[in-house]
C-alpha positions in Angstrom: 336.7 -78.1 271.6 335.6 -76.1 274.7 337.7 -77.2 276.9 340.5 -76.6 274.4 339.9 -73.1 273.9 338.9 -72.4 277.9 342.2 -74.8 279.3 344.8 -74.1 276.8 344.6 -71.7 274.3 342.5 -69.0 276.1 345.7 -68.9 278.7 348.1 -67.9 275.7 346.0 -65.2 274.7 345.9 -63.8 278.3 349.3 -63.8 278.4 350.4 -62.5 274.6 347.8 -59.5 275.6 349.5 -58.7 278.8 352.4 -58.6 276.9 351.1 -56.7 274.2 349.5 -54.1 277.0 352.9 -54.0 278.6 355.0 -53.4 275.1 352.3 -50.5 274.6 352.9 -49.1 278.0 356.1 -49.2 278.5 357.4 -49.0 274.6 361.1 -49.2 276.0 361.0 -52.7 277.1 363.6 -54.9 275.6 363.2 -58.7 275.4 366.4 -59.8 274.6 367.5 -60.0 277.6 364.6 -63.2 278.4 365.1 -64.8 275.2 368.7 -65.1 276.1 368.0 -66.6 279.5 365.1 -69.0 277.9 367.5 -70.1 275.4 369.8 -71.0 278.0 368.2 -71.9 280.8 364.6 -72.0 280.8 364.5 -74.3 277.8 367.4 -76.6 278.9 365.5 -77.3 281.9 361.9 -77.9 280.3 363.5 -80.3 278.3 365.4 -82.2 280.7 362.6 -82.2 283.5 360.1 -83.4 280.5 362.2 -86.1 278.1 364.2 -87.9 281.4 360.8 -89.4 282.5 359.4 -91.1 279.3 360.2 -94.5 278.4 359.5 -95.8 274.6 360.6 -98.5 272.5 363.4 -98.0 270.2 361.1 -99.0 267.5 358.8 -96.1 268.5 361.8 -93.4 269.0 362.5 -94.1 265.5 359.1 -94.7 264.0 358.9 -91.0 266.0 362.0 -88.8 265.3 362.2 -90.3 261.5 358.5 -88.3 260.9 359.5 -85.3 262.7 362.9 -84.8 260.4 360.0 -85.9 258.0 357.6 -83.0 258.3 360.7 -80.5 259.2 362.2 -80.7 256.0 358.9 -80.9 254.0 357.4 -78.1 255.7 361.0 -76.3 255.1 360.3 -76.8 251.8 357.0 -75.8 251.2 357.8 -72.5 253.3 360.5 -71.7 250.2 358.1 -72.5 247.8 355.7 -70.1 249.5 358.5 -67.5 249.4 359.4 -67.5 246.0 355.2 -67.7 244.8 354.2 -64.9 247.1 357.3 -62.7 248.8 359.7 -62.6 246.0 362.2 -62.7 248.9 364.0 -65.4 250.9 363.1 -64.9 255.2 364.8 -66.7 257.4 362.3 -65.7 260.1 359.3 -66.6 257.9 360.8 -70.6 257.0 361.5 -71.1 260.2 358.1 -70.0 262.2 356.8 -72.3 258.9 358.5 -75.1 259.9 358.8 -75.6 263.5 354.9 -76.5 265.7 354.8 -75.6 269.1 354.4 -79.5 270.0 355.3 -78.7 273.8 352.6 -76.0 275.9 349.9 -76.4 273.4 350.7 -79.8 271.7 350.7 -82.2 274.7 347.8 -81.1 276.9 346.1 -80.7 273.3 346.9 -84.4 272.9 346.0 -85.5 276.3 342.1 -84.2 275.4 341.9 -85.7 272.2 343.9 -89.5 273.1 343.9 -89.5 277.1 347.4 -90.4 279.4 348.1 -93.1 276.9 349.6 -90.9 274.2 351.4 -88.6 276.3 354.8 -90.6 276.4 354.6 -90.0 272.4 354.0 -86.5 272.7 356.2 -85.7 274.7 358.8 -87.5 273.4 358.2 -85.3 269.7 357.9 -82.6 271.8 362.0 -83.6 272.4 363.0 -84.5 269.4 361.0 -81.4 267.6 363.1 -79.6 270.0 366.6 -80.9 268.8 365.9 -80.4 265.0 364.4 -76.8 266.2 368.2 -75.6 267.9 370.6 -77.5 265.4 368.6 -77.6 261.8 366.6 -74.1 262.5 369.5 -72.5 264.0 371.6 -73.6 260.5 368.2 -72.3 258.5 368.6 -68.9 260.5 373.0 -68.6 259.6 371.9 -69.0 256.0 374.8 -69.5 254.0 377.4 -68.8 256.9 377.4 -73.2 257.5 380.5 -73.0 259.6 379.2 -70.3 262.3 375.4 -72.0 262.3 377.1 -75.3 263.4 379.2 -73.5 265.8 376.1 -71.7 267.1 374.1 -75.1 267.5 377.0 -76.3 269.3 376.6 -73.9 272.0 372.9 -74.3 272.4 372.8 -75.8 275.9 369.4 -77.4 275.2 371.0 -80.2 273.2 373.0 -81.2 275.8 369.9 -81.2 278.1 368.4 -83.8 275.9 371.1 -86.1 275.6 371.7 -86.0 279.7 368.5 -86.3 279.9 368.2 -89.6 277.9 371.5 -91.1 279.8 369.5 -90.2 283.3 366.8 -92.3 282.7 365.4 -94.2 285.9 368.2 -92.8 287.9 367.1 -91.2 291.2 368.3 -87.2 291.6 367.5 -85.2 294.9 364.1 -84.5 294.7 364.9 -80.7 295.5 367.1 -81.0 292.5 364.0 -82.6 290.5 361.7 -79.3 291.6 363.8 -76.8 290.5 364.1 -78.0 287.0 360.6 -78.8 287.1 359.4 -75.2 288.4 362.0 -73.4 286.2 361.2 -75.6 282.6 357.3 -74.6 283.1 358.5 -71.0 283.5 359.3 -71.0 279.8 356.3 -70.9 278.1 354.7 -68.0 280.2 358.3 -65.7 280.1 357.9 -66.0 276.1 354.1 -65.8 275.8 354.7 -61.8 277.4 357.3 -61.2 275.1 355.8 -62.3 272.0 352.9 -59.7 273.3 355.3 -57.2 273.7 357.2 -57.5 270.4 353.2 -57.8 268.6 352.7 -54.2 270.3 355.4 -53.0 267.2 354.5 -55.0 264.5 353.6 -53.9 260.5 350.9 -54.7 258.1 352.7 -56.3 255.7 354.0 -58.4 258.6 350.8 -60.0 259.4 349.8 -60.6 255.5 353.4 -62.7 256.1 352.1 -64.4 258.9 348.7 -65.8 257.5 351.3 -67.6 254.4 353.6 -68.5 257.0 350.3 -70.4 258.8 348.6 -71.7 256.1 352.2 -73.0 255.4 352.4 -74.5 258.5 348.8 -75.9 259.4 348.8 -77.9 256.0 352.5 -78.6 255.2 352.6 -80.2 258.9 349.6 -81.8 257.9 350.7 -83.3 254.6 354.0 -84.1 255.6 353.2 -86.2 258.0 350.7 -88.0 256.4 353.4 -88.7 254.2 355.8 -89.9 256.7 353.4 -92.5 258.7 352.3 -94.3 254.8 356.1 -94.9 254.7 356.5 -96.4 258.2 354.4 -99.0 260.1 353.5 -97.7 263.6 350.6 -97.8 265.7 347.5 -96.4 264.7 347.7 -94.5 268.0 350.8 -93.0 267.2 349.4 -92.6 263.9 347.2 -90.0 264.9 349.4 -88.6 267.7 352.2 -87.8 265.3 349.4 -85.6 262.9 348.1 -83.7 265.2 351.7 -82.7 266.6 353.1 -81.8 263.1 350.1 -80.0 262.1 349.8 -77.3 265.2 350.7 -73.4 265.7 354.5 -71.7 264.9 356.2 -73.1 268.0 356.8 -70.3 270.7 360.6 -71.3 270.8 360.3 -69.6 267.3 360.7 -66.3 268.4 363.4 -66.8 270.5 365.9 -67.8 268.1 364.8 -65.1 266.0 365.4 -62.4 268.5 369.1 -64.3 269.6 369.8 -64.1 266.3 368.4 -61.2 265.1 366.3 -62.9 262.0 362.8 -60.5 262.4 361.9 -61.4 265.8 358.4 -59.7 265.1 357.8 -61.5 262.2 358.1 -64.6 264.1 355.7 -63.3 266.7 353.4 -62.2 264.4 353.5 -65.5 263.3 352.9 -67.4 266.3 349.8 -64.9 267.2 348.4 -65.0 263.8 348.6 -69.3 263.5 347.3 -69.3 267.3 344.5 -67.1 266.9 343.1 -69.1 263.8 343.8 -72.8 264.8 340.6 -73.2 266.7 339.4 -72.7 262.7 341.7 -75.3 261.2 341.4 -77.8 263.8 337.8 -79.5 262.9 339.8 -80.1 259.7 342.3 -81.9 261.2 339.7 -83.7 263.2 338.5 -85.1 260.4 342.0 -86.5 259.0 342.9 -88.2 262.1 339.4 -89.9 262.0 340.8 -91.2 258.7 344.0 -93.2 259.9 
């Protein structure tokens, strides 16, 4: 748990609070302009750079992207359900942060302390798939009824195409200067989001974070539950058993709030969202010790 909190969550504190300092500072700022460029470049590249090097069974791609459509659409679910009990009021802001984990910058070095090396193909390769649901299925949760334009707006998501080239490129040599700069400009990401997320906390509402702790009591246990559903229905390895819990049961995914702000579905929300299930997953992770002791 220490080296958790010291390693990996302690860093996205550090930089939501810059952020957060900066937004304060400087209450002009605009982030826009980054979640554009994350969305289409930053993210691309994090993908490619991470998914092209992995190498699993069809057996386990399947076992892996059937739970994570799994625990989407059951923690999509739960999030309207949520909703209609306590808001009164759909948000496409609030399903979404509900829905989607942030399986990449805290999920995989959060599985490599609790499963070691040998878990990290699995991870990662969630981490992928997570993604694809995240900027096709989230993007058509965030259109609402306008189907046509959210398909059209997947479409030109450049992060899917990332994926698949990255999955035809397997085991093929590409310069290794070519290699770096994905590498060095997909791990730029995370940090570029972290400071706006800080900045856009620096103008959020009350009501806004009573949203977010229903939004991540939403998340935390519908992930949870849904995937506990998903691996009774399929026969994998207890290793990815527990592999595929923890990643469907961790914090509003950073990626969140960049969709939000592109397409202008309460950015803050979704930032208060991430914060707020961040700050109090240290809490709800003994809990989830204890289930994956179960399987």
């Amino acid at each position: 748990m220490g080296e958790l909190l010291l390693n990996v969550i302690l860093p996205i504190y550090i930089l939501i609070g810059a952020g957060y300092l900066f937004g304060k500072l400087k209450p002009e700022l605009e982030t826009g302009t980054i979640s554009f460029i994350v969305l289409y470049l930053f993210a691309p590249a994090l993908i490619f750079s991470s998914f092209r090097k992995v190498n699993l069974t069809p057996e386990s791609f399947f076992q892996i992207a059937f739970t994570a459509l799994f625990v989407f659409l059951f923690s999509y679910l739960l999030s309207l359900a949520a909703e209609r009990l306590f808001l009164r009021e759909r948000n496409p802001a609030f399903e979404l942060s509900s829905t989607v984990m942030n399986a990449g910058y805290l999920g995989i070095p959060l599985i490599y302390l609790m499963f070691g090396e040998r878990a990290l193909a699995y991870a990662i390769t969630f981490m992928v798939v997570m993604a694809v649901y995240h900027f096709t299925l989230g993007i058509l949760i965030l259109k609402g009824r306008e189907f046509k334009e959210g398909v059209k707006a997947a479409l030109k998501i450049p992060l899917i195409y990332a994926a698949l080239l990255a999955f035809f490129l397997k085991g093929i040599e590409i310069p290794p200067g070519v290699e770096k700069i994905l590498k060095l400009t997909g791990d730029s990401t995370m940090p570029l989001m972290l400071v706006s997320i800080g900045i856009s906390l620096s103008r959020i509402t009350v009501e806004e974070i009573k949203e977010s702790l229903i939004a991540t009591a939403v998340r935390f246990f519908g992930g949870a539950a849904g995937a506990l559903i998903s691996v009774s229905l399929i026969n994998c390895p207890p290793l990815l058993k527990k592999v595929l819990l923890v990643q469907s049961s961790l914090p509003s995914a950073v990626l969140n709030y960049v969709l939000c702000e592109e397409f202008r579905a309460s950015p803050k929300l979704a930032a208060s969202v991430i914060f707020v299930s961040t700050l109090l997953f240290p809490l709800f992770l003994p809990f989830l010790k204890v289930l994956v002791s179960f399987l």
